[in-house]
GULUMGU-789582 format. One line per 2 residues: for each residue x negated, y negated, z negated of C-alpha. Coordinates in steps of 0.05 Angstrom, whole numbers, plus 32768, in hexadecimal, padded with zeros to 4 digits. Example, Ala and Ser with C-alpha at 12.3 -4.5 7.8 and 13.67 -1.06 7.14 Angstrom:
// residues 2
7F0A,805A,7F64 ~ 7EEF,8015,7F71;
//
This chain:
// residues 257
80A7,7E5C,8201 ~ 8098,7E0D,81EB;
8052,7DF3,81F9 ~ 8023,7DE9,81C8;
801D,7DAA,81A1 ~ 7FD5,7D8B,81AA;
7FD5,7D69,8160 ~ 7FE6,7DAA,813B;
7FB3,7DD0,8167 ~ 7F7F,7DA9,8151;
7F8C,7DA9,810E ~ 7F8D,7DF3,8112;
7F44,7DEF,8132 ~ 7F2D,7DCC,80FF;
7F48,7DFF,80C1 ~ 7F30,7E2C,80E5;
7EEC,7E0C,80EC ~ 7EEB,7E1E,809D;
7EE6,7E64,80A3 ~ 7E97,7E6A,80B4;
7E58,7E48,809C ~ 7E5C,7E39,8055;
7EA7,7E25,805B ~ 7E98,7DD8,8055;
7E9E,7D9D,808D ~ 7E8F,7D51,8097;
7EB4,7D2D,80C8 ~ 7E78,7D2D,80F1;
7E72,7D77,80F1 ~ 7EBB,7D87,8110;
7EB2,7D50,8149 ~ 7E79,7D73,815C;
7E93,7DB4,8159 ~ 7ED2,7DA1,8177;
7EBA,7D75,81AD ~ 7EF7,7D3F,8191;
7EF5,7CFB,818D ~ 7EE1,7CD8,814E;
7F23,7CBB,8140 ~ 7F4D,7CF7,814D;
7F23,7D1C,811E ~ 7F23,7CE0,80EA;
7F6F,7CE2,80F5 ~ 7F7C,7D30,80EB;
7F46,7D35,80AF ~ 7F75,7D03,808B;
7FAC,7D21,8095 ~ 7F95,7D62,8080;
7F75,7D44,8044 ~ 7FBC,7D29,802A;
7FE1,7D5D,8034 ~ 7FA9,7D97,8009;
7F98,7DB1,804C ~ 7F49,7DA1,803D;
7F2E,7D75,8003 ~ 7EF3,7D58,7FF6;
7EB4,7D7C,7FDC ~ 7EA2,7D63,7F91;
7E51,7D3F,7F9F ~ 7E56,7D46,7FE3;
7E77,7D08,8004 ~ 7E98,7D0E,804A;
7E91,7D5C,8047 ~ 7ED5,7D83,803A;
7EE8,7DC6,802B ~ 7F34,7DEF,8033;
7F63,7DD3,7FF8 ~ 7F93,7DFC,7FD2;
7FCF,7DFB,8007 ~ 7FAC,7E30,8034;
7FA2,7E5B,7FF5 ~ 7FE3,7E57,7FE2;
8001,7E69,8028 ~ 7FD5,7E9E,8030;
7FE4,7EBF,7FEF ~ 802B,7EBA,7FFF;
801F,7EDC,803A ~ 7FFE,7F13,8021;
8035,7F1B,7FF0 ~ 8067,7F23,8034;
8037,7F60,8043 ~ 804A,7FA5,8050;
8010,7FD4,805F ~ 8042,8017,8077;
806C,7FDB,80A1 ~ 802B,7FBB,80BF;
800C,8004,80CC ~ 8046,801A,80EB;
8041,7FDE,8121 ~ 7FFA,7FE0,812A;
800C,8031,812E ~ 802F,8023,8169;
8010,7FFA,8189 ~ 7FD3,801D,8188;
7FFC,805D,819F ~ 8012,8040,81DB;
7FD6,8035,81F1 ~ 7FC0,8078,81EB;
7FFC,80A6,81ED ~ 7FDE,80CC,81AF;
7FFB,80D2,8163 ~ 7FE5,809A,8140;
7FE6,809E,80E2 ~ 7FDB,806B,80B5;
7FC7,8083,8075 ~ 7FB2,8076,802A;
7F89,809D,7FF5 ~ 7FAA,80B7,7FB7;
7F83,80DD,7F86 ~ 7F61,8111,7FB8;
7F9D,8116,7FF1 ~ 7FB0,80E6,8029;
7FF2,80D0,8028 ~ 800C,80BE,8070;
8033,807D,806A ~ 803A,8067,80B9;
8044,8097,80F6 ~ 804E,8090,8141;
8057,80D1,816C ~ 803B,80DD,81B0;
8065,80E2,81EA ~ 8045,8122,8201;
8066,8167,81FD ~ 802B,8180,81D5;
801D,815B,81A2 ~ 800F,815B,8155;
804A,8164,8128 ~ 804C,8138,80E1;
8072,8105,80BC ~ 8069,80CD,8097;
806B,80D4,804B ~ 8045,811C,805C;
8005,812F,8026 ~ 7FD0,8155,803F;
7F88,8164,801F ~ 7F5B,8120,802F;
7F21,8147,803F ~ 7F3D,8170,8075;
7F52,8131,809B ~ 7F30,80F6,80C1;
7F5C,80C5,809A ~ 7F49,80DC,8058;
7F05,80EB,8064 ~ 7EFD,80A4,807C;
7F21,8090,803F ~ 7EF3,80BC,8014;
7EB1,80A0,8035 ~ 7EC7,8064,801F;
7ECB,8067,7FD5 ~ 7E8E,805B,7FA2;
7E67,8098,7F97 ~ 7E83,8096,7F44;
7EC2,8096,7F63 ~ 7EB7,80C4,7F95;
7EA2,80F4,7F66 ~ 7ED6,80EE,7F33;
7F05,80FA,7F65 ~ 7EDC,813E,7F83;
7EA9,8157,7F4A ~ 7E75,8184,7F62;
7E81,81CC,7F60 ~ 7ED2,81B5,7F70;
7EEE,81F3,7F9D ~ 7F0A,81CC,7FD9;
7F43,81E9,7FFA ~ 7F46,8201,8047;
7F7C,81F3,8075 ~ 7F58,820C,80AA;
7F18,8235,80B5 ~ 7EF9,81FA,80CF;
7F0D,81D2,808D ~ 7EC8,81B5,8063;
7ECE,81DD,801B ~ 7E8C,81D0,8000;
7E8C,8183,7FD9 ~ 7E42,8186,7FED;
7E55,818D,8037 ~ 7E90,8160,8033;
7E59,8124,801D ~ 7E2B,813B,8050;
7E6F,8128,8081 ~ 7E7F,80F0,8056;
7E37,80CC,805F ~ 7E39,80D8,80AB;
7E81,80B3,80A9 ~ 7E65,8076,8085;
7E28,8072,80B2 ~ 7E54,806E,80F0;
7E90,804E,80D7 ~ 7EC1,8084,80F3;
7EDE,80C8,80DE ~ 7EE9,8105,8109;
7F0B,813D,8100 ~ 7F0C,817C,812A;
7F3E,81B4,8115 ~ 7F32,81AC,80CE;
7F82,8195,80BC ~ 7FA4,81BA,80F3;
7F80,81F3,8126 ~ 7F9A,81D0,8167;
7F87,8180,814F ~ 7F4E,8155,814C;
7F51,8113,8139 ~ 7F30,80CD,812B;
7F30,8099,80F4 ~ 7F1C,8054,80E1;
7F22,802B,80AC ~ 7F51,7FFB,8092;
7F40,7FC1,805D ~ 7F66,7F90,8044;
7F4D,7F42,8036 ~ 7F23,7F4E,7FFC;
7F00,7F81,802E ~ 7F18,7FBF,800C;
7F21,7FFA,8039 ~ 7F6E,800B,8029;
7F83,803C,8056 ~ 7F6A,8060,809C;
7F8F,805B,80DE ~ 7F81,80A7,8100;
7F96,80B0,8142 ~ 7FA0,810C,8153;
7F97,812C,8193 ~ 7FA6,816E,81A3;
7F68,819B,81B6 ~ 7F84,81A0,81FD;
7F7E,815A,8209 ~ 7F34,8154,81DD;
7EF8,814B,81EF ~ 7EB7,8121,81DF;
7EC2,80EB,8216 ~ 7F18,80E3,81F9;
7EFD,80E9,81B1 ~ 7ECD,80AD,81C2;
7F01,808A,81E0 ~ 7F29,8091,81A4;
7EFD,8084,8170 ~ 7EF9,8039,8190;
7F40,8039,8192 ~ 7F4D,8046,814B;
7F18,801A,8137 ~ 7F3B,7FDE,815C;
7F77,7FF6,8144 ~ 7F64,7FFE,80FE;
7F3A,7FB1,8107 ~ 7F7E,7F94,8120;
7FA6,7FB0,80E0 ~ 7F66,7F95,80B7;
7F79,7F4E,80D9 ~ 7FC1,7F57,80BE;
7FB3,7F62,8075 ~ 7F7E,7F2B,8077;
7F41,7F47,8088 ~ 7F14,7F22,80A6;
7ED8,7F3B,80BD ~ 7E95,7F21,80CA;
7E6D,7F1E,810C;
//
């Protein structure tokens, strides 16, 4: 692996300076910041400058703010994307780590629609495939997907007085108790399910947005009941939520502390 090239590195630091505060810098503001010397700041802001990097603020001289070039590189980056192709990475990943199934999945009308999957290596474990439609509110996926929705929306999609179907006996039939579950899930940012899809699985969800914050999709990660319990489900509820923040990071989320 090369080593790093000083110049570019501290160009970097300085776009990156743009993304907090009120996304505007002086000269001034970055040497501080930075802890860099005068001239190499002088030298990179330039630079920047001429090639659309940053430009200046209209009324405000010596402040900048990001030019069009970053805009236009990020937009065709987010034309490269592929949410089932980034899932399935982040799927991984996040399966290795804990040697469970991992989904990523979207909302369509009122049924998930798994488009990422990575198995466990264990002997027991729960059988699916991506491309596979089940009932979102009998999942942690799509009930994460359905708690996030406006409530017009929400409703459109599940009226009251809709007869829900079971896959399970455990599965929430009622609309009135499925909101009940659904306000719960927004309060605490996750979704569990606990036999409600399958009789031997449990499972966890978290959200995924994309840059405009827009939850997208869930990344769920099912354990079979021999292997649940309330310390493993908290365990994996912070799992999926990293896992879910990193695919976030990949479609251009960005959140804020």
């Amino acid at each position: 692996m090369g080593r790093l090239v000083p110049a570019v590195t501290r160009a970097l630091d300085i776009l990156e300076l743009f993304l907090d505060g009120d996304g505007t810098l002086s000269a001034p503001d970055i040497v501080r910041k930075l802890q860099l010397p005068r001239t190499t700041v002088h030298e990179l802001v330039t630079t920047l400058s001429a090639r659309s990097y940053i430009v200046p603020v209209p009324g405000q001289p010596g402040r900048y703010r990001l030019g069009v070039r970053p805009y236009q590189l990020g937009s065709r980056y987010a034309e490269q994307l592929d949410l089932a192709a980034e899932g399935q990475q982040v799927a991984r990943s996040v399966a290795e780590t804990c040697d469970e199934t991992v989904h990523v999945a979207i909302l369509e009308g009122t049924d998930v629609i798994y488009i990422a999957k990575v198995d466990s290596t264990h002997a027991v474990r729960m059988v699916s495939a991506a491309g596979r439609r089940l009932p979102a509110h009998c999942t942690s996926v799509g009930k994460m997907l359905l708690a996030s929705l406006p409530e017009p929306e929400l409703t459109a999609r599940i009226p009251a007085g809709t007869s829900l179907v079971a896959m399970t006996p455990n599965s929430i039939v009622e609309p009135d108790a499925l909101r009940e579950a659904l306000a719960e899930i927004r309060q605490r940012g996750v979704a569990v399910e606990s036999r409600e899809s399958n009789p031997d699985v449990s499972c966890v969800a978290a959200p995924v947005r994309d840059r405009t914050g827009q939850v997208v999709a869930a990344l769920s990660i099912s354990v079979p009941m021999i292997r649940w319990s309330d310390e493993r489900r908290d365990e994996l509820e912070q799992l999926a939520v990293k896992g879910a923040a990193e695919l976030s990071e990949r479609l251009g989320h960005r959140s804020v502390a």
